[in-house]
N, C-alpha and C positions, 0 to 999 in steps of 0.2 A: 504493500500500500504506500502511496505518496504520503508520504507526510508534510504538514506544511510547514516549515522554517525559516521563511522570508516574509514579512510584513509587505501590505499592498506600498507601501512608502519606499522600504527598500526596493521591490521591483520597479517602483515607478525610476528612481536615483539610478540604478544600473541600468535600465533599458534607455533613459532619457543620458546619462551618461557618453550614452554609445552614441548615441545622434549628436551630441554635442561634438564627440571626435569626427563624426563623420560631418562634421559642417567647419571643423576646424583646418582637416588634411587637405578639401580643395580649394582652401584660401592660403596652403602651400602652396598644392602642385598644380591649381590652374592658373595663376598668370606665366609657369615655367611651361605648361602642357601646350597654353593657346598660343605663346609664341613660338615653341618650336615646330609644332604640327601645324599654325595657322590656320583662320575658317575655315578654309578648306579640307584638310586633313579631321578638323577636331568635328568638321560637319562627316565626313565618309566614316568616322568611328560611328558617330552617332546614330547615322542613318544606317549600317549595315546589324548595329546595337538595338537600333527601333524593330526592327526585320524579326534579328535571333529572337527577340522579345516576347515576339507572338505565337513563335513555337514553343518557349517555355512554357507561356500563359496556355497554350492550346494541352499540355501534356499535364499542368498543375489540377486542370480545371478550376474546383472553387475550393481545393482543400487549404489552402491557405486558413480562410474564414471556418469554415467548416469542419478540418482536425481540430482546429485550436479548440470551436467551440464542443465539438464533440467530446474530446475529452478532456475538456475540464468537467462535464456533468459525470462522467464515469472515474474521476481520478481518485476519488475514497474506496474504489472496486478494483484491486489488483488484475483478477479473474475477468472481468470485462476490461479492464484498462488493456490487459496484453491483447486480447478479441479485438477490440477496438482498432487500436492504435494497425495490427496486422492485418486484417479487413480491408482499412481505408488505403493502409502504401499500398497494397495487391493491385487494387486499382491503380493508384498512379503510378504504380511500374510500371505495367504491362501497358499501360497508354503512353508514358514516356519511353519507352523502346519503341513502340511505333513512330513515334512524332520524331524523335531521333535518326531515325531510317529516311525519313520523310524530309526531314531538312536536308541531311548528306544528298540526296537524291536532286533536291533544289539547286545545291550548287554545281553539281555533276552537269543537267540537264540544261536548268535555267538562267545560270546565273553567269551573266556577263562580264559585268565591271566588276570591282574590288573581290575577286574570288578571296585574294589569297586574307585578306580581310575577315570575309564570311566564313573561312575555314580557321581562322583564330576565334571566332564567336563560335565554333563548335563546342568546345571547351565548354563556354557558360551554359549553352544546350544540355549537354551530358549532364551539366551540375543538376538537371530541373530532374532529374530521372533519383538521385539519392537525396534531395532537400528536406526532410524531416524539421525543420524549427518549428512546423506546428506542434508538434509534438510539446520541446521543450516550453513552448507560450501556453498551453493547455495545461501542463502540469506545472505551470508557474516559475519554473527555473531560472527565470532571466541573468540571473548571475555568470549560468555557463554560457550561453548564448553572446552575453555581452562580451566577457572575456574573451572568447576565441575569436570576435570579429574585430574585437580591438588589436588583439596582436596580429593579428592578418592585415589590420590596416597600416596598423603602424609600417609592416615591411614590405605590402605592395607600395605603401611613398617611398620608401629608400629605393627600391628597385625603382619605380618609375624614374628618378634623378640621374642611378646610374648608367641606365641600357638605354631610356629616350632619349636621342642626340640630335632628331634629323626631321625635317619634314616626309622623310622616306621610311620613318618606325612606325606608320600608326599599325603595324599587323603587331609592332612588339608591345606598343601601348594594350593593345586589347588583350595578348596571350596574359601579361602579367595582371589584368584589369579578372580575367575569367581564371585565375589560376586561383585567385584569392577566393572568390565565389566560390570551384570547385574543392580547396583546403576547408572551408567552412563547413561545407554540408558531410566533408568526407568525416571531422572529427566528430561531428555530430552522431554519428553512426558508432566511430570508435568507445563513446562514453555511454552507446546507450544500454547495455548490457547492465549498467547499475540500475536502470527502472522495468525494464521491461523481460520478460521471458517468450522466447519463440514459442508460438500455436500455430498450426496449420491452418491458413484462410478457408474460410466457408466460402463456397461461388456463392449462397444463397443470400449471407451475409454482404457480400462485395454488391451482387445485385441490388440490395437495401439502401447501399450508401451509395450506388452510383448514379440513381434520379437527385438525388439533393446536392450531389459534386456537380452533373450538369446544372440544374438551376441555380448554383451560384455559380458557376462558370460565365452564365450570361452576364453579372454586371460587371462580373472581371473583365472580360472583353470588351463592352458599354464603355468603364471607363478608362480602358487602353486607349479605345478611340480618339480619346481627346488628351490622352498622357503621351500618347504613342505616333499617331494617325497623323497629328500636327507636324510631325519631323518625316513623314513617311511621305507625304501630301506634300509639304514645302522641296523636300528633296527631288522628287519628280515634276513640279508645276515650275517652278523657280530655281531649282539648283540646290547645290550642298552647302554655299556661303551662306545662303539664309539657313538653311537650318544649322550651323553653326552660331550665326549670329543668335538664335531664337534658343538654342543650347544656353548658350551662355547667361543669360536672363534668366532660362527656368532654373538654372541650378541655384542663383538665388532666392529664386523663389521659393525651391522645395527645401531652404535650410529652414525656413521654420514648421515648415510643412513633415518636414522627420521629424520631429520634437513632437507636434500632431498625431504623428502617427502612434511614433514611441507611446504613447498618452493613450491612445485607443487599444493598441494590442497588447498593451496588462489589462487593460480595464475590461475590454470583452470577454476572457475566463473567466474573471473574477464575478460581472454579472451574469453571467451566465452559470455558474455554480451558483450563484445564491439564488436566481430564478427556479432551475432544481429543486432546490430547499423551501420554496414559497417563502422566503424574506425580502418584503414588498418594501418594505420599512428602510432597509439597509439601500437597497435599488436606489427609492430617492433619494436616499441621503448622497451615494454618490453619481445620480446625474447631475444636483444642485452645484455639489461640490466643482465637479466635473467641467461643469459648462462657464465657472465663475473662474476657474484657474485658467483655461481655455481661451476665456475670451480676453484676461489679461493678458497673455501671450501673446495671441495674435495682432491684437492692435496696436500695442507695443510695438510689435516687429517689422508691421506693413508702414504704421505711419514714421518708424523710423527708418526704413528701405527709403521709405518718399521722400526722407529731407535728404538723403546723400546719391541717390539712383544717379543724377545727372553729373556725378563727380566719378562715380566708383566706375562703373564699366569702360572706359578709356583707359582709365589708369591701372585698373586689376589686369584689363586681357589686352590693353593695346589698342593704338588707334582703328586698328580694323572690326572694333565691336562697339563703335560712337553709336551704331542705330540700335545697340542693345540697351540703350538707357530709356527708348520711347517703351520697346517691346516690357522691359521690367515696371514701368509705370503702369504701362496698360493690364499687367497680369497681377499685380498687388491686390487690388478688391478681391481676386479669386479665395486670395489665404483667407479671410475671413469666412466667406460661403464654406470653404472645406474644413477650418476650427469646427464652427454649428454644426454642421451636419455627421461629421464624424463623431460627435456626442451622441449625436441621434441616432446613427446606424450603429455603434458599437457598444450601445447600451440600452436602448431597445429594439429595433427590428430584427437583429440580429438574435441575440439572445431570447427573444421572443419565436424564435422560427418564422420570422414574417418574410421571408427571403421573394415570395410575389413584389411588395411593396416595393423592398428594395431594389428587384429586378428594374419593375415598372419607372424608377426614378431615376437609374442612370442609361436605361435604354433609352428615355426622351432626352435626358443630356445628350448622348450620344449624337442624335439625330442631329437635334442641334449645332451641335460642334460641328457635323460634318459634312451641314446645309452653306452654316454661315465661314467656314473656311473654306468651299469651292467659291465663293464670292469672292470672299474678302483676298483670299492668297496672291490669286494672280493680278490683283493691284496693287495691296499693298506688303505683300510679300510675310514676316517675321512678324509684324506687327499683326496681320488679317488674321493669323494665327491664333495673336494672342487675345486677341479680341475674341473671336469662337469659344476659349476655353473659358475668359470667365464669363459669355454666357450660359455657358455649359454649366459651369458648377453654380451658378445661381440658380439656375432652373434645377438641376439634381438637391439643393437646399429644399427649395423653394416646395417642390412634390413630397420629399420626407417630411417637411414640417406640418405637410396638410395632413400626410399618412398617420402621425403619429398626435393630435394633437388633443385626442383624449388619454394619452399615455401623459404626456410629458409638460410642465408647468412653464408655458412660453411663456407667458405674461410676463412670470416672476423672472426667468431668463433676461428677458430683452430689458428690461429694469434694472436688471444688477449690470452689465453692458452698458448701459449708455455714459456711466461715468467715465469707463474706460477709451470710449469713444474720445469724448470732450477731454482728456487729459492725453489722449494722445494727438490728438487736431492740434492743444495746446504746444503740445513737444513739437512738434511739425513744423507751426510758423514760428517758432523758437529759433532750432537749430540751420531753417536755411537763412537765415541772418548773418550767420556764423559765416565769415570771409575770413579765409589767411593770404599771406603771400603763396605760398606751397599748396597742392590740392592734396597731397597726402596728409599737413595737417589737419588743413581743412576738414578732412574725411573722419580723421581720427577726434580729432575736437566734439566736429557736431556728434559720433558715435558714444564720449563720454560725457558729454552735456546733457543729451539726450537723454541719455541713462538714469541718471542720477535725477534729471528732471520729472522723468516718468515715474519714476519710484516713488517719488517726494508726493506726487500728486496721489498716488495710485495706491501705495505701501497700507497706510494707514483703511483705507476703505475693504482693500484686500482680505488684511487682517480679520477685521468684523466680522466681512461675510463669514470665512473660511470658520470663527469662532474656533478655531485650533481640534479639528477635528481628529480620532484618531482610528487611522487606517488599521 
């Protein structure tokens, strides 16, 4: 039996830990990555990266969402937890050796330009066939999880520094990029012998779990669409420079957006083992909680993105991603729609088995996204893009919040928000006042003005809600 020995706080501090390294290394290696590889090269990783992406997601299905939650409602049941946990890989093995076959075959047959590329993104393909971290997110472990990604990051940056030299590496940028993904799932496999015991899968059982891995397969693909599609779309309508330029923008954007994440996948076992238990009580206590630390995150981070955007991306990636500072503008509103909403998928629909709802909300994003980017792309390029996506996740917000609105206390939600609002609008016409001689101080200044500005407004209010809860 699992036993539990990490508090929901600790796992929060480890898994949010990891996102912090992982939003620290490429504010290393990407002003080193985009100058050596140039938009061009850092767009042919990207776009051959968006490709491999969809045969992963094609071979995962929806077990991501769907191990996790699964067991965590079995993880007090050794005897179902081994059932369980072997059931569900059965399936995604045998579906990721096919979709594995299926990619090598792609670039044998179909695949023209950057083979030798696509044959470096084999590697992260392969990884999708032994990836198990739902597992360890279901039984709550984030401490092993975070560990082994932290040391694998740490020395995929040393490697990238040493072997990337050339605008002619990107096949060595990717092998070392998918080496580190394949180290990660392989250890997870070596450590799992301490939770779990081999059972022989039941077909009957695999058939059980394989309708509810398709239907959540659909929004995983839904919101590939608009994760993914946007660099797939840019790269054939417009070229690889825009989608490097548009690269380069989202990776600032998805740095608070990991933190988001991190934030949602502790908290979805968590409610979803106490949903099990019918403890309704503890549920709201941590959506309230949930959606008030959330929403100070994100507004913090968007409206301090807004006061340096028009400084940072010249100077991080080089003058050839100057039109990366509209594209980050224009995708900032998105991080707020995906804070809300990620409360509401990862702490009720989800956990609820509402997986329709969810379907239903990011298949109309979807749509969306991939109406208003045949539009928008071939005018106005990186930018039409980013436009698409955050209409996308407004709308994918906007449909959960209808879905869910006898579950969950918007009212009180959008009320505890609005201060956060108003103190970050505050910080905003604050810090772009801030003028140095140098743009690097400049960048750095308004980043700790900002800071310390937000806090002062925010800290105190924080507090209260929060009333010192304990996880």
């Amino acid at each position: 039996m699992i036993k539990e020995k990490t508090s929901l706080t600790g796992n929060l501090i480890y898994n949010i830990s990891y996102q912090i390294l992982s939003m620290i290394v490429p504010l290393i290696t990407a002003p080193y990555i985009s100058r050596v590889l140039g938009a061009s090269g850092f767009g042919e990783y990207s776009y051959t990266y968006s490709i491999a992406h969809y045969f992963v997601l094609v071979m995962m299905l929806g077990v991501l969402n769907y191990g996790n939650r699964e067991i965590a409602r079995v993880k007090d049941n050794q005897e179902l937890l081994n059932k369980t946990f072997w059931n569900i890989y059965s399936v995604q093995f045998y579906i990721g050796v096919l979709v594995t076959i299926i990619y090598f075959t792609y670039i044998v047959t179909l695949c023209e330009n950057y083979k030798v590329v696509f044959c470096a993104q084999g590697l992260y393909v392969i990884s999708g066939v032994i990836d198990i971290s739902w597992f360890y997110f279901g039984i709550e472990k984030f401490k092993i999880t975070t560990k082994i990604s932290a040391v694998n990051k740490i020395l995929t940056t040393i490697l990238l520094f040493i072997f990337v030299k050339s605008s002619e590496d990107v096949y060595i940028y990717t092998i070392i990029i998918a080496i580190n993904v394949f180290l990660n799932n392989l250890l997870y496999w070596i450590l799992l012998r301490k939770f779990i015991v081999f059972e022989i899968p039941s077909i009957s059982a695999c058939k059980k779990h394989l309708k509810p891995l398709v239907i959540l397969f659909v929004p995983v693909i839904a919101v590939s669409i608009y994760k993914y599609m946007d660099k797939i779309m840019l790269g054939t309508m417009v070229g690889t420079s825009e989608v490097g330029i548009y690269e380069a923008a989202e990776k600032f954007v998805n740095l608070p957006l990991s933190i988001i994440t991190a934030f949602g996948t502790v908290m979805l076992p968590r409610v979803s083992n106490l949903k099990e238990k019918s403890d309704e009580k503890s549920v709201k206590k941590y959506n309230s909680i949930s959606m008030i630390i959330i929403m100070f995150i994100g507004f913090g981070i968007t409206f301090g993105l807004a006061g340096i955007s028009n400084l940072l991306m010249p100077w991080f990636y080089g003058e050839d991603f100057i039109k990366s500072s509209n594209v980050l503008t224009v995708l900032l509103p998105s991080v707020i729609f995906v804070c809300w909403a990620n409360v509401v998928r990862t702490q009720c629909l989800l956990p609820n088995k509402r997986d329709k709802e969810y379907c239903i909300s990011v298949l109309g994003g979807a749509a969306i996204n991939f109406i208003v980017n045949f539009i928008c792309i071939p005018i106005y390029g990186a930018v039409g893009a980013a436009v698409g996506t955050t209409i996308a996740e407004l709308s994918v917000c906007f449909v959960q919040c209808i879905e869910t609105k006898n579950d969950m206390d918007f009212k009180s939600y959008i009320l505890n928000s609005i201060p956060f609002f108003i103190n970050g609008f505050i910080m905003y016409l604050f810090i772009i006042r801030i003028n140095m001689v140098s743009n690097v101080l400049t960048i750095i200044l308004r980043i700790i003005v900002g800071m310390i500005l937000y806090l002062v407004l925010s800290g105190w209010y924080l507090y209260k809600n929060l009333k010192k809860p304990k996880f």
